[in-house]
N, C-alpha and C positions, 0 to 999 in steps of 0.2 A: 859627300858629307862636308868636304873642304869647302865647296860652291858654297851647297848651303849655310856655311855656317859668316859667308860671309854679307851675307842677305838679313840674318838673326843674328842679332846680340842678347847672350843672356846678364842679366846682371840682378843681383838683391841688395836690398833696399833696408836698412832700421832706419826708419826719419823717428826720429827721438826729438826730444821735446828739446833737450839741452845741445845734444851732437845727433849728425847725420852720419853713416858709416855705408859704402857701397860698397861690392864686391861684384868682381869681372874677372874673369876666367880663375880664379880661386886667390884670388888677389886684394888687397885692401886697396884700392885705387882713393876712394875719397873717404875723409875724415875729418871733419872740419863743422863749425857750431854752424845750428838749426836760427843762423841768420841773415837775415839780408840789406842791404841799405839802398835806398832808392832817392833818387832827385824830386823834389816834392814838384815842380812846373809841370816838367817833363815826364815822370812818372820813368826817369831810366834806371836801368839799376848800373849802380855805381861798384857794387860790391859785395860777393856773399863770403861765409865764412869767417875764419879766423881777420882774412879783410877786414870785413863787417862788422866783428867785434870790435877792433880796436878803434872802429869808430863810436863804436856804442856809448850814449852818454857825452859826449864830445861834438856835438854837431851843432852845426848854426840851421838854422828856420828852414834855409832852402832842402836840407837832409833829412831824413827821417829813417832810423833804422828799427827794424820790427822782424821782434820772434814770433814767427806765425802759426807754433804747434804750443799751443796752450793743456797743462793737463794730459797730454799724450795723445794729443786730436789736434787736429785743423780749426783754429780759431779763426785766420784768414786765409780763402781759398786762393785768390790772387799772387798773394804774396809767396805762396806755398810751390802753386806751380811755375812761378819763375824762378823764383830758386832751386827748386828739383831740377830744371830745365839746364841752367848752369851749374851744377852738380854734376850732371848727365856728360854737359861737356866735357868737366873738368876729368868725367871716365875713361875722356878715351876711345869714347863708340863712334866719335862722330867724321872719322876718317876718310868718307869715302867721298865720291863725287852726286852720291844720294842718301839720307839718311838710313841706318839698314833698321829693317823692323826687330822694335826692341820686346825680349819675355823678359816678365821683372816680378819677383815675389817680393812683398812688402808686408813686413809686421807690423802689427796695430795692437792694442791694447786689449785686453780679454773682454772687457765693460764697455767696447764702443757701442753705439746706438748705429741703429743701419743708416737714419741719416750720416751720420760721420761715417759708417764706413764708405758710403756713396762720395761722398766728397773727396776720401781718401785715393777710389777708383779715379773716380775724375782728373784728377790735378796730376795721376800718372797718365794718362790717358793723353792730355793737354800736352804733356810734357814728352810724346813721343809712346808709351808704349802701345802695342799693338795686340797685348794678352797681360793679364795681370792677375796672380793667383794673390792669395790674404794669407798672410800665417801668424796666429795669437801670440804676442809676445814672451807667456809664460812656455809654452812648447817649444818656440827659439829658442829661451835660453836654457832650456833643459837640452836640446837637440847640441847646441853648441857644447854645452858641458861634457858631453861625453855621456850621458844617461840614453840608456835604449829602450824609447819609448815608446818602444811596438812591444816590448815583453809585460807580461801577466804580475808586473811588480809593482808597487807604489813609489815610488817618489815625488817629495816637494820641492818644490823649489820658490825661494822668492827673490826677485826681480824689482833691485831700487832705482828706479831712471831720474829721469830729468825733472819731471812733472806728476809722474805715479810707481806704486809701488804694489807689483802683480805679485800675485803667490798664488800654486796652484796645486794640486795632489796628480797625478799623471798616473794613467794606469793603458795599456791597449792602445795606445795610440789616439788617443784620448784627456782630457780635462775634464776630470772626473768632481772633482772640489773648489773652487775657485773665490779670491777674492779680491777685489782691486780699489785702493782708495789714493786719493791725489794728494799723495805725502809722496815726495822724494826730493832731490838735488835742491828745486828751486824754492820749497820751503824750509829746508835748512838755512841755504843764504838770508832766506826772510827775517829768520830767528836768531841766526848771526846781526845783520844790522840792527836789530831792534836790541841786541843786547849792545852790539859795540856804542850804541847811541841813550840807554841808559845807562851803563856803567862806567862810561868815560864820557860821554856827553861829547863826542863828535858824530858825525853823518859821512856814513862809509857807503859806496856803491856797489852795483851788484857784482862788479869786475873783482874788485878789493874783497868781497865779502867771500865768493870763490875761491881767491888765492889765500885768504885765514883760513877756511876749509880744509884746503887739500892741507896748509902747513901745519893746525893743530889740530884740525880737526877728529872728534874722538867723541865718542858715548856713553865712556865712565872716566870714573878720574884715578882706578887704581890699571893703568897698563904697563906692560911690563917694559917697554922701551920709550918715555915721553920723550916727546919731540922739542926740541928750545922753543922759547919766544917768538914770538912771531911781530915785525914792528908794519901796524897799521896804519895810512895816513889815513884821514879825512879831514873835514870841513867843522870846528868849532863851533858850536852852537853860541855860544856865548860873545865871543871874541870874534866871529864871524871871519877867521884865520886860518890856511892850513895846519896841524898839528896834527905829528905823531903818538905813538901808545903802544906799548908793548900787551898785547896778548899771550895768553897762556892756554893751554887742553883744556885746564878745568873750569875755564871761565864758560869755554865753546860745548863741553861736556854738559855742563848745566845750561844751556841757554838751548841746546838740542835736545834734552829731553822729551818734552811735551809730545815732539815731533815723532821721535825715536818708538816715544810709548804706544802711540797711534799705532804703526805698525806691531810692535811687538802684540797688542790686541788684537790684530786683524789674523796673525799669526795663530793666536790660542782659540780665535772664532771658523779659522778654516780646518785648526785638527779636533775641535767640535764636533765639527757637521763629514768627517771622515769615516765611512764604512771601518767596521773593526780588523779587518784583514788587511785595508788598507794602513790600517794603524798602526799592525804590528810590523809590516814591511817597513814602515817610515821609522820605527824605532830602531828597525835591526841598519837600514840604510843612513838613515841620520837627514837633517835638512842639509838642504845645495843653496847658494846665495851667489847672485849675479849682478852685475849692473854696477855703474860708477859709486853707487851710495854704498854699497858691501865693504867699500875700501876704508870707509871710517874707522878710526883706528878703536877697538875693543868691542863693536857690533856685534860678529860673530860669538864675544863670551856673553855679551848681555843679555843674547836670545837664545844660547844654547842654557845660561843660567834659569831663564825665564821657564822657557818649556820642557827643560832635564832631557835633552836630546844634544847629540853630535850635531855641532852644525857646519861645515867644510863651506869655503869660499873657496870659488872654481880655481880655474890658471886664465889667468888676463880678463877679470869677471868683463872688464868695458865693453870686448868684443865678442862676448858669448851670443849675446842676441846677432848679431852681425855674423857669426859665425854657422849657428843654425839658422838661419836665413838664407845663408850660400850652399849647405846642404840639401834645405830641402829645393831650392832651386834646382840642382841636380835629379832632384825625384821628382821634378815638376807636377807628373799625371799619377803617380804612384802613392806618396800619402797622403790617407783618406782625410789627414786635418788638414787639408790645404782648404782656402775657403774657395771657390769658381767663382 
């Protein structure tokens, strides 16, 4: 077994829209944003990750940095399999005097189309693996949560990422209800900048728009702990100047709404279309909520208010999906929701 294992690397995969999360031998080895930056001549890569980011927005002609998982899919497959590719390095697997054949499970979105899941095969494929199972990303993150979703119970879960926000009813090992719309992380920032650039009339970036986010960000304006001010630079529209601005929760509270309500509808359209047994387990169990968008400060009461249900944010929601994704790698052949 020792031989072999050193012939096989297993390792799993969230390429998320916003963050990429690996795991190798039950380990978080990579964690670092779904980017890359490339030499525009050359076509070299210069730099993925957290790298990558801090070039984002800053580059002269000859650079070009590009988020290649649009939506929670592969919008470019190039770009996608070289950065997996360096990702892969950055694991750890590639120690030997030949590269060892890689099993790799990778979670996708419940609403891919098979094209997209093809391309998703692909770009691991390119990138070294030699087997590649699928696993839906609403099943990850109920798997990572701690939910046993081989037993005869219901649970939901919703799952706010980078680019979409999954929610699913789980029953048997199974995705029994399901429903997926491209509202999470990256439209939030959207409706961050759009408000910081009506209501104080500078032009903030996506980098800035992230870090008002995490510092105020929030979905009502009565929480029980507000966070301070948060001081935003950008670009004056008027004066064509750097200038600062203090932000506030309730400024970010209302400018995320629209977004927030989206979900909170997809939410009361998936316990709709739920079997009634399924419905009374979801009442007695309550909603699960995963994913970097969970962390928004009074989510959890806007949607427990909305639907008159418990709704529990996991322990560490960021790496739930990343977490049942290295589980079911372990059950590689064994559960039946893996996709061949």
């Amino acid at each position: 077994m020792g031989l072999f294992s050193l012939f096989t690397k297993e390792i799993a995969i969230d390429l998320g829209t916003a963050n990429t999360v690996i795991l190798y031998n039950d380990k978080v080895v990579v964690d670092e944003p779904s980017i890359i930056a490339i030499q525009r001549d050359t076509n070299e890569v210069l730099a993925v990750g957290k790298h990558a980011l801090m070039m984002h927005g800053k580059t002269h002609e000859n650079v070009k940095t590009i988020r290649p998982l649009r939506d929670g899919v592969i919008a470019d497959f190039k770009s996608t399999e070289l950065m997996l590719r360096e990702f892969i390095k950055m694991a750890g697997t590639r120690g030997y005097f030949f590269p060892p054949a890689l099993k790799m499970v990778i979670c996708i979105p419940s609403c891919i189309t098979e094209v997209e899941e093809r391309a998703v095969r692909d770009s691991a494929e390119q990138s070294g693996a030699k087997e590649v199972r699928l696993i839906h990303e609403p099943m990850a993150a109920a798997i990572g949560s701690g939910i046993d979703v081989l037993d005869a119970n219901g649970n939901m879960i919703i799952d706010i990422g980078g680019g979409t926000t999954e929610i699913a009813v789980i029953s048997l090992g199974g995705i029994v209800t399901s429903k997926s719309i491209k509202t999470g992380g990256d439209e939030f920032n959207e409706e961050i900048i759009e408000c910081i650039r009506k209501t104080h009339g500078i032009n903030v970036g996506e980098a800035m728009a992230e870090k008002i986010k995490i510092a105020v960000g929030a979905a009502i304006e009565d929480i029980d702990s507000p966070p301070e001010d948060f001081e935003a630079v950008g670009h004056d529209q008027l004066q064509g100047i750097p200038r600062p601005v203090m932000v506030n929760y309730c400024e970010i509270a209302q400018a995320l709404d629209k977004s927030i309500y989206k979900i909170e509808s997809a939410v009361i359209r998936t316990l709709e279309e739920t079997l009634p047994e399924l419905s009374a387990d979801i009442y007695r169990n309550g909603i699960y909520m995963a994913g970097g968008g969970s962390l928004i400060r009074g989510l959890d009461k806007r949607i427990a208010k909305r639907t008159q249900l418990n709704v529990h944010v996991v322990n560490d929601p960021l790496k739930a999906v990343a977490r049942g994704t290295g589980i079911a790698l372990k059950n590689f052949d064994k559960f039946p929701f893996l996709i061949k």
